[in-house]
C-alpha positions in Angstrom: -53.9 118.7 -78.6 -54.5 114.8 -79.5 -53.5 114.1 -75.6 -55.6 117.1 -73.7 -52.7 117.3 -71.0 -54.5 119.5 -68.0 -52.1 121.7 -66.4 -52.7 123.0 -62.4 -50.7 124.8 -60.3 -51.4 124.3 -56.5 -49.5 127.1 -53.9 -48.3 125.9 -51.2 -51.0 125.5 -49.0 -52.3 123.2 -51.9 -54.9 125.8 -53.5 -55.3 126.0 -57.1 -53.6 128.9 -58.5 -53.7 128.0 -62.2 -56.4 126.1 -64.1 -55.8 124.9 -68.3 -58.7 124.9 -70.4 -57.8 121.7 -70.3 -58.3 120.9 -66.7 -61.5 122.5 -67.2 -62.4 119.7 -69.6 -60.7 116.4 -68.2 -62.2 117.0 -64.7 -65.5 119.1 -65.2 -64.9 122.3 -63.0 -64.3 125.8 -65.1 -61.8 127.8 -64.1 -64.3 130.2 -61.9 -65.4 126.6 -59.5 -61.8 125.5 -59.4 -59.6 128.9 -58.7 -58.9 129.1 -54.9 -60.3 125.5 -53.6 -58.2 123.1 -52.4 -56.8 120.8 -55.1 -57.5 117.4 -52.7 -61.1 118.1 -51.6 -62.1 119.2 -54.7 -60.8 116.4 -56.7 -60.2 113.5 -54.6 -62.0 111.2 -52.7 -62.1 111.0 -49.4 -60.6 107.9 -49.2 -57.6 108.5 -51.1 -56.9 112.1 -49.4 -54.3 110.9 -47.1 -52.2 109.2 -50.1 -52.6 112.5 -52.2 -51.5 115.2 -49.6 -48.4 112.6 -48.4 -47.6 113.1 -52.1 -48.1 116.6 -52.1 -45.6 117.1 -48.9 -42.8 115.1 -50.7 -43.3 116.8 -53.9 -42.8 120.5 -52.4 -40.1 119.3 -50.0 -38.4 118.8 -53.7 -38.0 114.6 -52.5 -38.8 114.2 -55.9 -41.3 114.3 -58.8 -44.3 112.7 -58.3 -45.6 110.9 -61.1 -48.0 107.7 -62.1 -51.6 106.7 -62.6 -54.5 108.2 -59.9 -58.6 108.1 -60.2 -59.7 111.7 -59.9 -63.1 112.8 -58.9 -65.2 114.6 -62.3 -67.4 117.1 -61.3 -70.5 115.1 -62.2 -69.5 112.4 -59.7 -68.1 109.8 -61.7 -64.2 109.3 -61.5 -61.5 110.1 -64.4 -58.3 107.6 -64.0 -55.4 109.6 -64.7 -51.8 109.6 -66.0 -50.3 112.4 -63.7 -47.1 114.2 -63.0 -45.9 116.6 -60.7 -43.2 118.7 -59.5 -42.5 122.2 -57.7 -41.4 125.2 -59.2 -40.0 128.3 -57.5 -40.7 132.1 -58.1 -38.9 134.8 -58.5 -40.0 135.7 -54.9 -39.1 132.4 -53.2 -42.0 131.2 -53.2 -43.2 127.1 -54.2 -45.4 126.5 -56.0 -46.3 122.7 -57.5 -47.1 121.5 -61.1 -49.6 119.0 -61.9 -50.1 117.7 -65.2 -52.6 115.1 -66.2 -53.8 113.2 -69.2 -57.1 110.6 -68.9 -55.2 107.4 -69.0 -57.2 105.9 -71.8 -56.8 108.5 -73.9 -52.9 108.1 -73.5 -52.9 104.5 -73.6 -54.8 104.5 -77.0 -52.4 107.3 -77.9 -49.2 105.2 -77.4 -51.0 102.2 -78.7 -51.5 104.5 -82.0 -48.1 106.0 -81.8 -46.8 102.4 -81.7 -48.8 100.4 -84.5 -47.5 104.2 -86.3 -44.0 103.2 -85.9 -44.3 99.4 -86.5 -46.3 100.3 -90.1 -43.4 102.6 -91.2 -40.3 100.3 -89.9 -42.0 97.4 -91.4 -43.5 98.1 -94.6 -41.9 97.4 -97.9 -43.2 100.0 -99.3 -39.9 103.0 -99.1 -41.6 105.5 -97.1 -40.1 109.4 -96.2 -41.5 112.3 -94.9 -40.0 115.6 -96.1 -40.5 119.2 -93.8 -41.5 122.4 -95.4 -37.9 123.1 -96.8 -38.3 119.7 -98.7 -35.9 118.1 -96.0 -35.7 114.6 -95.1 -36.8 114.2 -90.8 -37.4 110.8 -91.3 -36.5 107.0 -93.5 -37.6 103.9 -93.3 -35.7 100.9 -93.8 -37.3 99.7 -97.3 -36.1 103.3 -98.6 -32.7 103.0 -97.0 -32.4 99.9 -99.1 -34.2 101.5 -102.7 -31.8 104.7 -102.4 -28.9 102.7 -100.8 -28.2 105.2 -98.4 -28.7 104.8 -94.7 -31.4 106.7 -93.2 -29.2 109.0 -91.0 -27.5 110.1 -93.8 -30.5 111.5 -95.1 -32.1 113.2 -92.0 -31.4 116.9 -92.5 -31.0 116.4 -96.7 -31.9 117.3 -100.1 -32.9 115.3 -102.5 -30.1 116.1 -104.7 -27.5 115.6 -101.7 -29.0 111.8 -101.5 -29.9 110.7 -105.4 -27.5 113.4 -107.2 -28.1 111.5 -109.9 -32.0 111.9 -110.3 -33.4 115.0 -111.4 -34.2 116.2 -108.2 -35.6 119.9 -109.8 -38.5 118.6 -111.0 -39.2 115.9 -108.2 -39.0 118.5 -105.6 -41.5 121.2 -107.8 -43.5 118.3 -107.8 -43.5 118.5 -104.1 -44.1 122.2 -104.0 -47.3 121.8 -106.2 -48.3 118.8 -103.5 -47.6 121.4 -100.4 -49.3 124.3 -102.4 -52.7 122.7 -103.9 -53.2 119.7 -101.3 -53.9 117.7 -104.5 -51.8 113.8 -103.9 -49.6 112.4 -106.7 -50.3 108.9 -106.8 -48.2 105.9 -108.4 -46.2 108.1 -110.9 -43.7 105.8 -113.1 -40.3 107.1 -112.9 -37.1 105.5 -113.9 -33.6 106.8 -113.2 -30.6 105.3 -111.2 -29.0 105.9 -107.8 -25.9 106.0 -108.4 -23.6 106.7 -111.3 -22.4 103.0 -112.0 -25.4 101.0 -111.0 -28.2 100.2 -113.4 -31.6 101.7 -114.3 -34.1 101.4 -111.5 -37.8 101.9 -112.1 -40.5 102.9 -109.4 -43.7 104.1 -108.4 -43.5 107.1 -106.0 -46.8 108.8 -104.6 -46.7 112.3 -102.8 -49.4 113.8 -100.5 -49.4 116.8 -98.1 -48.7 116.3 -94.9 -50.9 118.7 -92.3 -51.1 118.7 -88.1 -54.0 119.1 -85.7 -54.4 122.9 -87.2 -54.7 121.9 -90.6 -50.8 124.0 -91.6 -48.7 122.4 -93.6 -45.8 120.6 -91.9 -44.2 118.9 -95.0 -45.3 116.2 -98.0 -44.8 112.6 -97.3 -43.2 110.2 -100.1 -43.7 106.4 -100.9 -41.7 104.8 -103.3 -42.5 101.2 -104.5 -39.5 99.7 -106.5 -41.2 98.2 -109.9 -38.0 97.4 -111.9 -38.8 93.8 -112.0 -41.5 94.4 -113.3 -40.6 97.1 -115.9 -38.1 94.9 -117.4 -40.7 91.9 -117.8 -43.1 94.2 -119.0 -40.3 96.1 -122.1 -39.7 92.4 -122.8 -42.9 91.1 -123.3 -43.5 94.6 -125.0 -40.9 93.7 -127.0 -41.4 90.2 -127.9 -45.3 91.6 -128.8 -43.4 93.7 -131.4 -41.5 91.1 -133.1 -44.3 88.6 -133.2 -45.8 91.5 -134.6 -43.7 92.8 -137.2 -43.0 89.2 -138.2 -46.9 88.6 -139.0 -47.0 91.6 -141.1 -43.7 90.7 -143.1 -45.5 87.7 -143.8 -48.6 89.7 -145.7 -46.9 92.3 -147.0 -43.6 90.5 -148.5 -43.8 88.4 -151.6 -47.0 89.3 -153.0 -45.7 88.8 -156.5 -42.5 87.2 -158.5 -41.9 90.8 -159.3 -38.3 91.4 -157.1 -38.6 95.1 -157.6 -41.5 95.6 -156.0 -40.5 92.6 -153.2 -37.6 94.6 -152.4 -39.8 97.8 -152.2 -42.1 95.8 -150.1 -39.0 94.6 -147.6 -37.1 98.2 -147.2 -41.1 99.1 -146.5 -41.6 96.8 -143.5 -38.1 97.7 -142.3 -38.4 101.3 -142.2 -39.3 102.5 -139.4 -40.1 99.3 -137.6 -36.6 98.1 -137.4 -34.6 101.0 -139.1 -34.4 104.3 -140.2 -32.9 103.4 -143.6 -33.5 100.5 -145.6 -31.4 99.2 -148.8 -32.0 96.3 -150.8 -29.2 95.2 -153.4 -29.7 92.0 -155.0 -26.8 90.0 -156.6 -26.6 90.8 -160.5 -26.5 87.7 -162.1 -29.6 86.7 -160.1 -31.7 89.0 -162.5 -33.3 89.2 -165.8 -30.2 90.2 -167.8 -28.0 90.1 -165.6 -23.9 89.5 -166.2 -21.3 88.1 -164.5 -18.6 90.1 -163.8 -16.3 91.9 -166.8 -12.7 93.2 -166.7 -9.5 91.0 -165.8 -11.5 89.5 -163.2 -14.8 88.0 -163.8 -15.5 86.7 -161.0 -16.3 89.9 -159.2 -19.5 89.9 -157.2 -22.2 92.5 -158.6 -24.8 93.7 -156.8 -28.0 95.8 -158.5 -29.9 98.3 -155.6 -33.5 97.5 -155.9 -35.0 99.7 -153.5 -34.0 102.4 -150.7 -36.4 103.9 -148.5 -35.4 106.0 -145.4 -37.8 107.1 -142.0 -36.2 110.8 -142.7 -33.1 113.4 -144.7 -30.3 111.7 -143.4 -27.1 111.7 -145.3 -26.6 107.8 -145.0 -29.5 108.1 -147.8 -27.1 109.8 -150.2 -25.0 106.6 -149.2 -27.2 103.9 -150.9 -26.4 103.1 -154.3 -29.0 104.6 -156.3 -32.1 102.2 -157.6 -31.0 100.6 -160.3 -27.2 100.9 -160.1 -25.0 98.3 -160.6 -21.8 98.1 -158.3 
């Protein structure tokens, strides 16, 4: 009970009938000091009697639900202000009765201030932010995930995962979730790419899950935050890329052309190739290029002829039964 709300009912000669546990602790008195006393001597000073039992007579006249801020007398002497409300209630019998309820002001004011900062955080963050119940439902959006699953948040409240991103694998997000709920142990920045809908293009994000608990400690749900990265991704592939290249391009360099030799250069080429850039490989050199090599024979000799020099495939595939075989001539 983060606000400590004190509940008293007062008859209707204005004796306490009913006293919370949380009475007891906002003003002081147990249950055994307050039961039976009259609510305004025993709580309010004597200067502010008057105000309270005009109150009191409007409230149980039913002119009307009393409510706003009052300083209350603690049993130690020093005064409590209050937030207060009150209003009358009948019984079964006909009788009146009158409900108070009271919260230290302070306590509510820091409560609201909380509550408020609370709200402000989640509306304004850029971070995509969700909170999920126990049935791995969606009670509440902010705006920066409305805009990362382009989906308004209404649409979501009451949802699946799979009724929102039917396009993600939403299985294995949502066991995720259930191991979160079960162990209490947070995911934190997983990398996960997928897209949200089925014509738009790859997104990339970071998405954390924790457990979400109340005052009691029992599980009420996981909350989600999702920070789109695809930006980033993409610079990242290409630089990962571009390292790959510069890469392959320096080791070309030292292990192509150590001799004259072209057999073994065109060993040496299908070797950087494969699997670096390819999973097959097959160098064929032009004919007349070579140590006895001819031009081309027959009615038209000025056919092209290549010689294979070297095949080299990454795996069995049947394009290798494609490649001329080393040392054919076609």
């Amino acid at each position: 009970d983060v606000l400590g709300v004190a509940a008293v009912v007062l008859d209707a000669e204005g004796r306490i009938r009913l006293w919370s546990p949380q009475a007891a602790a906002l003003f002081g008195y147990p249950a055994e000091e307050a039961l039976g006393r009259y609510a305004a001597t025993l709580l309010v000073a004597e200067d502010n009697r008057d105000e309270v039992l005009g109150l009191f007579a409007r409230v149980m006249a039913g002119q009307g639900a009393g409510a706003g801020s009052f300083p209350v007398r603690h049993r130690d002497g020093h005064t409590v202000l209050v937030e207060f409300r009150n209003m009358r209630l009948q019984a079964d019998h006909g009788g009146m009765f009158a409900l108070g309820l009271a919260s230290e002001q302070a306590t509510l004011r820091r409560v609201e201030r909380d509550l408020a900062l609370s709200l402000r955080l989640v509306d304004q963050s850029p971070i995509g932010l969700a909170v999920l119940d126990t049935d791995l439902r969606y009670v509440l959006v902010n705006p920066a995930l409305e805009r990362i699953n382009g989906v308004p948040s209404e649409r979501h409240l009451g949802q699946r995962i799979a009724d929102i991103l039917p396009f993600l694998d939403a299985s294995a997000v949502e066991a995720r979730m259930r191991e979160v709920m079960e162990t209490g142990v947070p995911v934190l920045d997983n990398f996960t790419t997928g897209r949200i809908s089925e014509d738009a293009e790859e997104r990339a994000w970071l998405v954390s899950i924790y457990r979400l608990e109340d005052q009691s400690s029992r599980v009420i749900g996981v909350a989600v935050s999702v920070v789109d990265v695809t930006e980033q991704h993409r610079v990242a592939v290409s630089a990962a890329h571009a390292r790959r290249r510069l890469s392959l391009i320096a080791d070309a360099s030292v292990r192509i052309g150590t001799t004259l030799d072209l057999d073994i250069t065109a060993r040496e080429l299908a070797d950087v190739a494969v699997p670096e850039i390819a999973d097959i490989a097959a160098v064929d050199v032009l004919d007349t290029v070579l140590p006895g090599g001819r031009p081309g024979e027959g009615p038209d000799e000025r056919a092209v002829r290549f010689r294979a020099l070297a095949v080299k495939a990454g795996y069995r595939t049947p394009a290798e039964e494609a490649a001329d075989p080393v040392g054919d001539v076609a």
